[in-house]
TIDRENGU-290401 format. One record per residue: x, y, z of N, C-alpha, C in turn; residue in three letters. Coordinates in pm, whole numbers, padded with zeros to 5 digits, always signed. Layout:
! TIDRENGU-290401
XYZXYZXYZALA...
//
This chain:
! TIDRENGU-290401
-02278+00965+01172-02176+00883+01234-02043+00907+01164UNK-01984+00965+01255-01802+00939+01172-01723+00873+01158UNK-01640+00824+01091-01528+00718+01035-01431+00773+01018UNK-01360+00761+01148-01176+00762+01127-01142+00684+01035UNK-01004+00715+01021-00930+00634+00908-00783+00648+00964UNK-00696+00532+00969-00515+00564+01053-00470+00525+00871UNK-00430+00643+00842-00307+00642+00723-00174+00610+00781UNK-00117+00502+00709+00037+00471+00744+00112+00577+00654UNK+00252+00610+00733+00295+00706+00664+00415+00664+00557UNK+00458+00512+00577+00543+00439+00500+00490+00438+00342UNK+00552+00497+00249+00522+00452+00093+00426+00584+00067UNK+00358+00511-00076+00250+00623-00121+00109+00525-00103UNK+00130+00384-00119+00018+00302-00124-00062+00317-00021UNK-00064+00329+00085-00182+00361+00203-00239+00507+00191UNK-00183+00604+00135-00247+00728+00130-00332+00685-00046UNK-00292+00653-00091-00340+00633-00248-00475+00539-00224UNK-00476+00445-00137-00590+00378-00090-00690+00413-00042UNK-00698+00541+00029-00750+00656+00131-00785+00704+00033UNK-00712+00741-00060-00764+00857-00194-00888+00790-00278UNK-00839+00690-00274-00964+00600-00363-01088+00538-00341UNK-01075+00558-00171-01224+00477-00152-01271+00576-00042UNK-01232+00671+00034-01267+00766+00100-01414+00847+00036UNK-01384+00884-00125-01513+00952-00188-01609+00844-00157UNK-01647+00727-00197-01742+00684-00195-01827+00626-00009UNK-01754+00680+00101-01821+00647+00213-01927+00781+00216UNK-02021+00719+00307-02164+00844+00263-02167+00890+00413UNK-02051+00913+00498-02050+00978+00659-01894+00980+00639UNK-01934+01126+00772-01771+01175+00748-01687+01111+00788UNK-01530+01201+00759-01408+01097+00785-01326+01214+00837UNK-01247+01137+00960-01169+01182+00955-01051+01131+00943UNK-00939+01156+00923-00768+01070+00937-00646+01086+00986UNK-00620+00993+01010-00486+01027+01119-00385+01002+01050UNK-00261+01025+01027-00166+01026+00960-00036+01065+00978UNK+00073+01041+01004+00218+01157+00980+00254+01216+00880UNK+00182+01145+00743+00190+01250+00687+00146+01370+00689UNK+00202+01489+00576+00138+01576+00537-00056+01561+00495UNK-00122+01626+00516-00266+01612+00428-00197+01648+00272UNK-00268+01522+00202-00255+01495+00062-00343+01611-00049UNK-00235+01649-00163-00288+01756-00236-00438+01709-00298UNK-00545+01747-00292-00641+01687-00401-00708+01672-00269UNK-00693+01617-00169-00773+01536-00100-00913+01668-00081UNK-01036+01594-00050-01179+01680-00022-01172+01782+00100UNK-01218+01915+00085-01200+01978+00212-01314+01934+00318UNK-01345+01817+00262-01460+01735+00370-01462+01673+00472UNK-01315+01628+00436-01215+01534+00510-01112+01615+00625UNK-01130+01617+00725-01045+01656+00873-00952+01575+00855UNK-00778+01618+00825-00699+01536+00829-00594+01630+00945UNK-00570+01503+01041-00510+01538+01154-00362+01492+01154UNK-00275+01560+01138-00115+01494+01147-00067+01444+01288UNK-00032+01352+01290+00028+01273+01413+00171+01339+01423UNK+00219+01321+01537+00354+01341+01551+00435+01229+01519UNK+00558+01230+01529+00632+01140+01476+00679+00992+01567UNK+00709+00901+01586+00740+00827+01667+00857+00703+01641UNK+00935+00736+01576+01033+00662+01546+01162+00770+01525UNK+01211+00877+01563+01278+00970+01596+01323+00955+01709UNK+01479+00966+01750+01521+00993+01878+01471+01051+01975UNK+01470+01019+02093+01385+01124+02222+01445+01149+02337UNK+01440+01214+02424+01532+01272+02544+01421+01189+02654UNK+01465+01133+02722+01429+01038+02850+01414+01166+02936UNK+01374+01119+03091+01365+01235+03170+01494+01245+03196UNK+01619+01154+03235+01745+01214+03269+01824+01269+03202UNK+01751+01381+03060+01851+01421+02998+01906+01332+02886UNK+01878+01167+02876+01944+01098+02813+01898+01085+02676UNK+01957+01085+02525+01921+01090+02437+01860+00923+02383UNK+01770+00874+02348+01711+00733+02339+01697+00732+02208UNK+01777+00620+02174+01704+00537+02033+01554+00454+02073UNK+01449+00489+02013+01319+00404+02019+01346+00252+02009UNK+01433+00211+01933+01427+00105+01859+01547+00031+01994UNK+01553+00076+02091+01649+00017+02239+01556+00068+02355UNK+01434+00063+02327+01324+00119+02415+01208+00007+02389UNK+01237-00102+02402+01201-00187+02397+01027-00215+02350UNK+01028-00143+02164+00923-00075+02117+00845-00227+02093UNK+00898-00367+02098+00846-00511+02057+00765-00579+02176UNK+00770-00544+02296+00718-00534+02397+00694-00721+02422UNK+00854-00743+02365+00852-00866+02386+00799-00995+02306UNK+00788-00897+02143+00729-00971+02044+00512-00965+02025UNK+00561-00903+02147+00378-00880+02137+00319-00772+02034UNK+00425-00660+01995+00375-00545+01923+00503-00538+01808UNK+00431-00459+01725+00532-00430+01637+00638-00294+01688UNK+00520-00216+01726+00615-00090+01769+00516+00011+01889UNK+00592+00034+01982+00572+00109+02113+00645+00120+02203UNK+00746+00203+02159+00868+00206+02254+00816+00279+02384UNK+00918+00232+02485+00874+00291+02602+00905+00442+02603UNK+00848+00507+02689+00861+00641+02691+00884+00756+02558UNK+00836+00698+02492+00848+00802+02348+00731+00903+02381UNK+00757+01047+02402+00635+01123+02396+00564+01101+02203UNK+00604+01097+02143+00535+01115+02013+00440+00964+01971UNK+00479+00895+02023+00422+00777+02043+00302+00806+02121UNK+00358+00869+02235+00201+00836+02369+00131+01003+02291UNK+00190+01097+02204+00067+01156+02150-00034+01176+02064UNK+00057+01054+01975-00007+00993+01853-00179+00928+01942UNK-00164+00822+01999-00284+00772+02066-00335+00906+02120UNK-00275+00967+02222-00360+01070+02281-00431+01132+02149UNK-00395+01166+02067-00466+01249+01965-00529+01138+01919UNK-00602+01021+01832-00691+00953+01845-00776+00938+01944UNK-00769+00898+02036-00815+00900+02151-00942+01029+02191UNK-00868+01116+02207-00951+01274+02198-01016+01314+02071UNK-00964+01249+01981-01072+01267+01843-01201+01192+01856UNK-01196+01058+01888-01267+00956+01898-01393+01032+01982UNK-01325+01033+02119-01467+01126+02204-01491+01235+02176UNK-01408+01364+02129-01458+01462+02075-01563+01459+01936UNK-01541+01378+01850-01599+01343+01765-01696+01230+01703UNK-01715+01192+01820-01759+01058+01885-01725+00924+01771UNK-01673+00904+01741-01618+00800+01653-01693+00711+01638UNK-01763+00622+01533-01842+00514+01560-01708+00393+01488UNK-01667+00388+01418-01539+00293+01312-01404+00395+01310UNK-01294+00281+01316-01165+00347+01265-01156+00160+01201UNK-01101+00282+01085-01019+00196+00936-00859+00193+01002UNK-00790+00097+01000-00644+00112+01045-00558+00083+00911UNK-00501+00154+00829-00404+00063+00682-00269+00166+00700UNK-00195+00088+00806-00190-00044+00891-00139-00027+01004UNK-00159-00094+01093-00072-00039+01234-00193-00168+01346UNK-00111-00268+01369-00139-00365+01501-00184-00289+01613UNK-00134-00253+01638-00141-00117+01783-00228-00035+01809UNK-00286+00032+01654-00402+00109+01645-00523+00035+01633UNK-00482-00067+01606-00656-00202+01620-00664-00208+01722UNK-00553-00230+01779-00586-00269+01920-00637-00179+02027UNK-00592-00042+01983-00609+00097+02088-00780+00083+02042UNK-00809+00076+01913-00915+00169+01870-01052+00080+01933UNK-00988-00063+01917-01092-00182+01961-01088-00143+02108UNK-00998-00089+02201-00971-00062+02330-01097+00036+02377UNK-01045+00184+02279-01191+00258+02312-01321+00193+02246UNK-01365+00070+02245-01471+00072+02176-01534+00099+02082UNK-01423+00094+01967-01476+00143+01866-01500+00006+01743UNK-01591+00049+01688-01564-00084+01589-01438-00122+01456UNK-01366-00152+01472-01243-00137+01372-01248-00210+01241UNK-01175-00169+01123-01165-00237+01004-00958-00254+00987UNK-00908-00367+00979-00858-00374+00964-00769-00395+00828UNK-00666-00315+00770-00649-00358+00637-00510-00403+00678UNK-00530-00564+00558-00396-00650+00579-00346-00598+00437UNK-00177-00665+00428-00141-00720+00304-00091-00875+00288UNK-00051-00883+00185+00004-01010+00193+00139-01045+00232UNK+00203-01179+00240+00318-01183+00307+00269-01286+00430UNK+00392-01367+00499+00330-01450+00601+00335-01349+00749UNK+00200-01306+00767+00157-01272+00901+00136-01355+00976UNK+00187-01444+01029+00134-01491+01129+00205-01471+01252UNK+00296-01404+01271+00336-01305+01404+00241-01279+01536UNK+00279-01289+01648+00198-01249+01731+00094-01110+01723UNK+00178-01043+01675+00098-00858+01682+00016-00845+01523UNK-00019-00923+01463-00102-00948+01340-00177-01044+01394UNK-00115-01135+01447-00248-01265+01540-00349-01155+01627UNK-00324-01086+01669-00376-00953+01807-00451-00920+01662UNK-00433-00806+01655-00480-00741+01525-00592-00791+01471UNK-00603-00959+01374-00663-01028+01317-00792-01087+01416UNK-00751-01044+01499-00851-01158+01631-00958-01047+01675UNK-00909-00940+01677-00998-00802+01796-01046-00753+01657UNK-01052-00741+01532-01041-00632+01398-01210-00710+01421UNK-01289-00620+01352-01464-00628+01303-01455-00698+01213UNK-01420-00615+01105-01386-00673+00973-01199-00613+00919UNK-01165-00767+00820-01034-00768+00772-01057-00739+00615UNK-01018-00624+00551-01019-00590+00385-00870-00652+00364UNK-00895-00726+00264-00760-00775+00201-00752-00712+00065UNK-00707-00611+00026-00726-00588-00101-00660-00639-00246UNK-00705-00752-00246-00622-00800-00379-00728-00910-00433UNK-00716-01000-00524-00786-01070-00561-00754-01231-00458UNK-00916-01258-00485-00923-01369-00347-00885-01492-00459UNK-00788-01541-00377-00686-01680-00387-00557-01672-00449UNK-00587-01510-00490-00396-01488-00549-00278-01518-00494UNK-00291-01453-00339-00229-01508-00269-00235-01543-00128UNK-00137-01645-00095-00146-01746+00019-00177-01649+00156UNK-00289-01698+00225-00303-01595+00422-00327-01676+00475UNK-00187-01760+00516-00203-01804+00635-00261-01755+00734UNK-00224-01639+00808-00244-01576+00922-00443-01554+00914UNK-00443-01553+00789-00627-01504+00783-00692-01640+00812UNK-00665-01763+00799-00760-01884+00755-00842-01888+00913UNK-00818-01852+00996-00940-01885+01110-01038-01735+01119UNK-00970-01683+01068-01080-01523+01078-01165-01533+00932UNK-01139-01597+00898-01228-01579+00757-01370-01555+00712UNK-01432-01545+00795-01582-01502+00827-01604-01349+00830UNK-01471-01253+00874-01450-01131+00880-01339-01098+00790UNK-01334-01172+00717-01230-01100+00548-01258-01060+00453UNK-01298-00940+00365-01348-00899+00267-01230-00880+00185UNK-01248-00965+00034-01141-00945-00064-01196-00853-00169UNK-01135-00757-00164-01203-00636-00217-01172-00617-00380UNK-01041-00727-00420-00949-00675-00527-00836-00598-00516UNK-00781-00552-00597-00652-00447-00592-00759-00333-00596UNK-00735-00219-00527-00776-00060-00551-00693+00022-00578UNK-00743+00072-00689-00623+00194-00781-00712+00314-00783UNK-00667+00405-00763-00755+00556-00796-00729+00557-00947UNK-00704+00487-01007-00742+00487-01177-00868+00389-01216UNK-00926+00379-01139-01045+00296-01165-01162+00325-01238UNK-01134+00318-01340-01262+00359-01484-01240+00442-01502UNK-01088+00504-01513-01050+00649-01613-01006+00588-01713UNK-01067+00629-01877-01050+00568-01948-00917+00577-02013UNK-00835+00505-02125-00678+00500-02169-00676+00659-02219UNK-00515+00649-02196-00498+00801-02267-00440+00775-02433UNK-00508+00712-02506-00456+00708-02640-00397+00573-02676UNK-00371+00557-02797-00341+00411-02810-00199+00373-02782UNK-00131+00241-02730-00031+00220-02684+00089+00258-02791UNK+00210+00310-02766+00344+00305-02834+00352+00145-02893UNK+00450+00188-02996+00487+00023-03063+00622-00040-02976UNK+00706+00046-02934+00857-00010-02828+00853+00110-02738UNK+00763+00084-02645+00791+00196-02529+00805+00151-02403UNK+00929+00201-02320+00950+00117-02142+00903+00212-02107UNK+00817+00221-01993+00826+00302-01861+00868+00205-01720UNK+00996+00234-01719+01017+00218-01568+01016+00280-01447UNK+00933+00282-01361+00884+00318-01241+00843+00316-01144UNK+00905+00402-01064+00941+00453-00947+01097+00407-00884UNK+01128+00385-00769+01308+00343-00740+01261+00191-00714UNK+01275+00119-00887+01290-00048-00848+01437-00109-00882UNK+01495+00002-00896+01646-00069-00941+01740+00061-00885UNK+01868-00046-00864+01979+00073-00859+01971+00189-00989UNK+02020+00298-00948+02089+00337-01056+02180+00326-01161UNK+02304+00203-01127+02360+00182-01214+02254+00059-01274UNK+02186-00030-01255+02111-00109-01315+02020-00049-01396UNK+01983+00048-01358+01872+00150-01452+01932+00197-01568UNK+02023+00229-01553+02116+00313-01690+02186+00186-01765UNK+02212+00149-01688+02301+00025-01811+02171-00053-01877UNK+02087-00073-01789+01927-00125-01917+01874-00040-02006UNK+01872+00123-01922+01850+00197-02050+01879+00182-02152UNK+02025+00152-02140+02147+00215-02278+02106+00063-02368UNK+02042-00076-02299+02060-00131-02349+01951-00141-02444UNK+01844-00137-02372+01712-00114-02417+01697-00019-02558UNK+01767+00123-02525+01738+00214-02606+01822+00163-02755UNK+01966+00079-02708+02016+00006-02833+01915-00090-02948UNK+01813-00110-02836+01786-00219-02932+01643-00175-03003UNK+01577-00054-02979+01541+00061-03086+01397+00086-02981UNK+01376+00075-02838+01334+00103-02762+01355+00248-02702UNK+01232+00273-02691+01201+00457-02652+01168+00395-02457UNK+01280+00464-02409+01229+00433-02228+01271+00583-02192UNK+01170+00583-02082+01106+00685-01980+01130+00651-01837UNK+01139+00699-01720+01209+00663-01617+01128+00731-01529UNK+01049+00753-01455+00998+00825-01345+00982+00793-01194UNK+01005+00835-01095+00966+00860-00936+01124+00748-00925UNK+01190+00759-00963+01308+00689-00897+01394+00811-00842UNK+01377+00946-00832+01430+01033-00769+01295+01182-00755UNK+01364+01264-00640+01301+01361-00635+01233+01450-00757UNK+01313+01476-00898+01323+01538-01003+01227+01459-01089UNK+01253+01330-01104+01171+01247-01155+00985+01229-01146UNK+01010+01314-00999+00857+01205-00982+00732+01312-01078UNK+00625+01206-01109+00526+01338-01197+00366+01311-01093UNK+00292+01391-01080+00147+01403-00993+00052+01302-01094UNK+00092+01260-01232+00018+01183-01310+00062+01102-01384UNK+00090+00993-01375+00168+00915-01477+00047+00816-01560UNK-00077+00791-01512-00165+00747-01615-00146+00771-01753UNK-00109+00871-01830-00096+00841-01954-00012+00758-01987UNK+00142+00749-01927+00212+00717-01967+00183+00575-01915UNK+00128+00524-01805+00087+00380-01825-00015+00286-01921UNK-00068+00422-02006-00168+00357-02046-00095+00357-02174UNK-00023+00416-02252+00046+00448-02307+00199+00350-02396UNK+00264+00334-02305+00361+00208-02288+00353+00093-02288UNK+00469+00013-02385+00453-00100-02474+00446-00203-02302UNK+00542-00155-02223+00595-00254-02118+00556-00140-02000UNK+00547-00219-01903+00588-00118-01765+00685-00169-01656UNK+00734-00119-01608+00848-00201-01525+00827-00168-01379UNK+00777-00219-01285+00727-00178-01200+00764-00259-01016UNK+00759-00167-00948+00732-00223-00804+00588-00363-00794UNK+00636-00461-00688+00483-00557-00626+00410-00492-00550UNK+00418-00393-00510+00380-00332-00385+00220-00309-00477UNK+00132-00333-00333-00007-00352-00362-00079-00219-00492UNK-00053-00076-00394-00065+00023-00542-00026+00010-00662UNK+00122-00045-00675+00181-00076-00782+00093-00152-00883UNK+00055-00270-00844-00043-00387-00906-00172-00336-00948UNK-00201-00276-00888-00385-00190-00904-00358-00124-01005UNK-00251-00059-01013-00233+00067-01085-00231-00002-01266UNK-00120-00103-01224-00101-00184-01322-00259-00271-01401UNK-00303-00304-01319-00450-00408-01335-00547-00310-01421UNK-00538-00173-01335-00635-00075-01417-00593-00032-01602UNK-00474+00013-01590-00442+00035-01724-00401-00087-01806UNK-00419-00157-01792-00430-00362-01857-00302-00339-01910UNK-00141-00269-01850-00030-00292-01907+00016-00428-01870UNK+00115-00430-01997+00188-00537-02001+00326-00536-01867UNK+00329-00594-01864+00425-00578-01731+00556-00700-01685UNK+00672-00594-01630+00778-00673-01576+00724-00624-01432UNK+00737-00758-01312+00751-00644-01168+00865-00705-01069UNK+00958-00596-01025+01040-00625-00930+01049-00639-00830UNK+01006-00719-00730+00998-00767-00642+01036-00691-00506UNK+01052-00576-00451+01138-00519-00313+01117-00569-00225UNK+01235-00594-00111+01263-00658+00008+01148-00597+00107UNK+01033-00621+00128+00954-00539+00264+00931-00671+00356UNK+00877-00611+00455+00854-00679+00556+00766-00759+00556UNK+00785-00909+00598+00714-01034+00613+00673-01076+00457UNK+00797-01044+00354+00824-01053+00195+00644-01059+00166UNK+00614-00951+00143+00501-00899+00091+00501-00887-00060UNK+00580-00821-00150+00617-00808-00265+00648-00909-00324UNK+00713-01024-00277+00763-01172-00330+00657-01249-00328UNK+00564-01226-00242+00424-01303-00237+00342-01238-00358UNK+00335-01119-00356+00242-01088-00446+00339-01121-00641UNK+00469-01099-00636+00481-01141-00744+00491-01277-00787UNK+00526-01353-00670+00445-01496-00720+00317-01529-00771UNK+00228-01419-00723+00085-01467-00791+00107-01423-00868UNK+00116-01319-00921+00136-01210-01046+00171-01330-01167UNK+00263-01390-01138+00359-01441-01235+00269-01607-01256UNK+00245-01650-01138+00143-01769-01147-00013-01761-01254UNK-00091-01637-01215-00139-01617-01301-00107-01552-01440UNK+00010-01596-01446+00015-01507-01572-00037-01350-01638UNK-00006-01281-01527-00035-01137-01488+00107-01042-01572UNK+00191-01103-01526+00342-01036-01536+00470-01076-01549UNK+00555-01027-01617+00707-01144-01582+00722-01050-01407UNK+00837-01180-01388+00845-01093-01233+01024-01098-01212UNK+01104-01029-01123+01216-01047-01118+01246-01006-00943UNK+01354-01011-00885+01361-00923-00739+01484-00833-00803UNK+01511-00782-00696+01619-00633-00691+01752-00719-00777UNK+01821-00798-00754+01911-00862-00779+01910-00901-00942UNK+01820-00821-01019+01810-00898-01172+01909-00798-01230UNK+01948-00852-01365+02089-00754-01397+02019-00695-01555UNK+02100-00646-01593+02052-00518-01696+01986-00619-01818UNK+02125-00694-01824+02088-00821-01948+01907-00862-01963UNK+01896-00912-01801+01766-01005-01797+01670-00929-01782UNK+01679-00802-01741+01529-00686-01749+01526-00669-01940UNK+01616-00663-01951+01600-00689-02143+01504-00759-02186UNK+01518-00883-02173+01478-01027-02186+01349-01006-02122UNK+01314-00995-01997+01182-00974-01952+01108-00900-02033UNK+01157-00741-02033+01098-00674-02103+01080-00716-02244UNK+01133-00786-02334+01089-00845-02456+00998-00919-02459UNK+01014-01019-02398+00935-01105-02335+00761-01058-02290UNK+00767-00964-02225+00626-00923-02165+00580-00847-02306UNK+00627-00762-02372+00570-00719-02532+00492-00810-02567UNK+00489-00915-02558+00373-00986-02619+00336-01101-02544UNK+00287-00997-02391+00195-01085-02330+00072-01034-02372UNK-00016-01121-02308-00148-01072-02323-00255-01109-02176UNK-00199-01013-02071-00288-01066-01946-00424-01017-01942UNK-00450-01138-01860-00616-01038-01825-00604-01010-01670UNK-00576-00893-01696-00610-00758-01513-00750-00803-01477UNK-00845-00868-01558-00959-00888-01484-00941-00974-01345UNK-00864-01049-01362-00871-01191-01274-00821-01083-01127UNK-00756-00964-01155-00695-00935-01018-00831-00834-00956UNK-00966-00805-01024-01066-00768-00988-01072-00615-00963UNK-00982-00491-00996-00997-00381-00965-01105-00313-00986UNK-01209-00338-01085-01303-00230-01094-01378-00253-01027UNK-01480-00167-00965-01557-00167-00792-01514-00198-00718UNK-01340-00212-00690-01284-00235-00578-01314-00151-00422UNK-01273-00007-00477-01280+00029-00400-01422+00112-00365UNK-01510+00098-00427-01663+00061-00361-01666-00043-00284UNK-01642-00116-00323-01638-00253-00183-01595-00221-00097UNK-01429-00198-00071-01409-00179+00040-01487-00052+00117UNK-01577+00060+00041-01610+00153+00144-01750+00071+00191UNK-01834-00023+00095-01934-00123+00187-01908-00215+00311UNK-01789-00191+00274-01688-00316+00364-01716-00227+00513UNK-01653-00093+00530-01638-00034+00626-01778-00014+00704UNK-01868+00072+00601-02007+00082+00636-02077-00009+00681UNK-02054-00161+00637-02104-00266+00708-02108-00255+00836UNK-01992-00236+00897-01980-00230+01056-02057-00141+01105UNK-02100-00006+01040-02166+00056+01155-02221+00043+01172UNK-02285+00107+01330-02339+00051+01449-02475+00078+01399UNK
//
């Protein structure tokens, strides 16, 4: 029996999720994606690139169309399906023809309303992956209602789902999932070391904390906040570092939970404040200091001093066998 999988192509966290619990399903997979197929990934795995669908498109009269004036909300019912987008109607067509060519028994969706709904359309049994943030929107109500089963991956009661409390019979809280899950530390921690990472601050906010940081006899490191920056492994250096300074975003947290760093996390503006939810728990449990985009050089100081001598326990956010669960999670459903 085969198991699709719809990779979102927004961020690194939905492909990093795919990376981590994909090995442990025991039937094949295949995945749909706009991205590129990911370096590392198993040559076991059929990964199919979607075309694009949020790109300008030529109507039949010649006319050049913004998607986003193609009335892709369909009236608040969907998140996105603009009318007449060919890359849109070939994205489904290519699911669609995978599904019967390959006879599909489950598609995993992380994330896309539209694709629960298509995939539940052909009859397929679906797994839906949420995040946090208030869903309760019409096209997440759709989603949440038609889905088999809902993986929430974070620790159950961290944070608030509204939108989940009547489906809750079909919610599996899996924990945070990190593809660092039981790789052991790379050496013992620095005595004053920052790593800040990935783009959680301006640039001028980054450098003026550097300079301040490094004044005050702190060794900081800076990575994935630009092209040049980014590295294929930063585990040492998380395991490594006195502090970490980090994105809420769900990978972010796993990543964090696995290497038991001490942690500042900055909060980014996403949709249906996902990141503000999760650093409220963060910070409730006493996981992390937390700040949003708007914190100034001074007070990432202060945080970062501050978190040096926390002492959290990553247990409470549940990562190890996470993402074994969620691949029981999936397998449950089949037929």
């Amino acid at each position: 029996m085969v198991i699709g999988w719809y990779v979102h192509h927004h961020g690194f966290g939905h492909v990093a999720r795919f990376l981590a619990v994909s090995p442990h399903l025991h039937e094949p997979v295949v995945a749909f994606s706009s991205m590129p197929r990911p370096a590392g990934l198993s040559p076991e795995v059929e990964w199919i690139e979607l075309p694009p669908d949020a790109d300008s498109f030529e109507d039949a009269d010649g006319t050049i169309v913004d998607p986003r004036h193609a009335e892709p909300t369909a009236r608040g019912h969907l998140h996105w399906a603009p009318h007449g987008h060919p890359g849109h109607r070939a994205r489904l067509a290519a699911i669609a023809a995978t599904a019967d060519d390959r006879d599909l028994r489950v598609l995993v969706v992380d994330v896309s309303a539209e694709v629960v709904a298509f995939g539940r359309l052909l009859g397929l049994h679906t797994v839906a992956v949420t995040q946090p943030g208030e869903r309760t929107d019409l096209p997440h109500a759709l989603a949440y209602a038609l889905a088999d089963r809902i993986v929430a991956p974070w620790a159950h009661g961290a944070v608030s789902t509204t939108g989940l409390a009547e489906h809750a019979d079909r919610v599996m809280w899996t924990g945070g999932i990190s593809r660092y899950d039981g790789r052991p530390d790379d050496g013992a921690r620095d005595e004053r070391s920052v790593l800040l990472l990935g783009r959680v601050l301006d640039d001028d906010t980054r450098e003026e904390a550097t300079d301040r940081l490094r004044a005050r006899g702190w060794e900081v490191t800076a990575i994935g906040h630009d092209e040049a920056s980014r590295i294929d492994d930063p585990w040492p250096l998380l395991t490594r570092s006195t502090v970490v300074v980090s994105a809420a975003g769900q990978n972010s947290v796993a990543d964090l939970a696995a290497s038991g760093s001490r942690a500042v996390v900055i909060s980014q503006d996403r949709p249906f404040d996902e990141q503000h939810h999760t650093a409220d728990a963060l910070g409730r449990w006493g996981l992390a200091r937390r700040a949003d985009q708007t914190v100034s050089a001074d007070d990432l100081v202060t945080l970062v001093e501050s978190a040096a001598g926390d002492d959290p326990d990553w247990a409470l956010w549940q990562v190890a066998g996470a993402a074994r669960r969620m691949a029981s999670a999936i397998e449950a459903v089949l037929p």
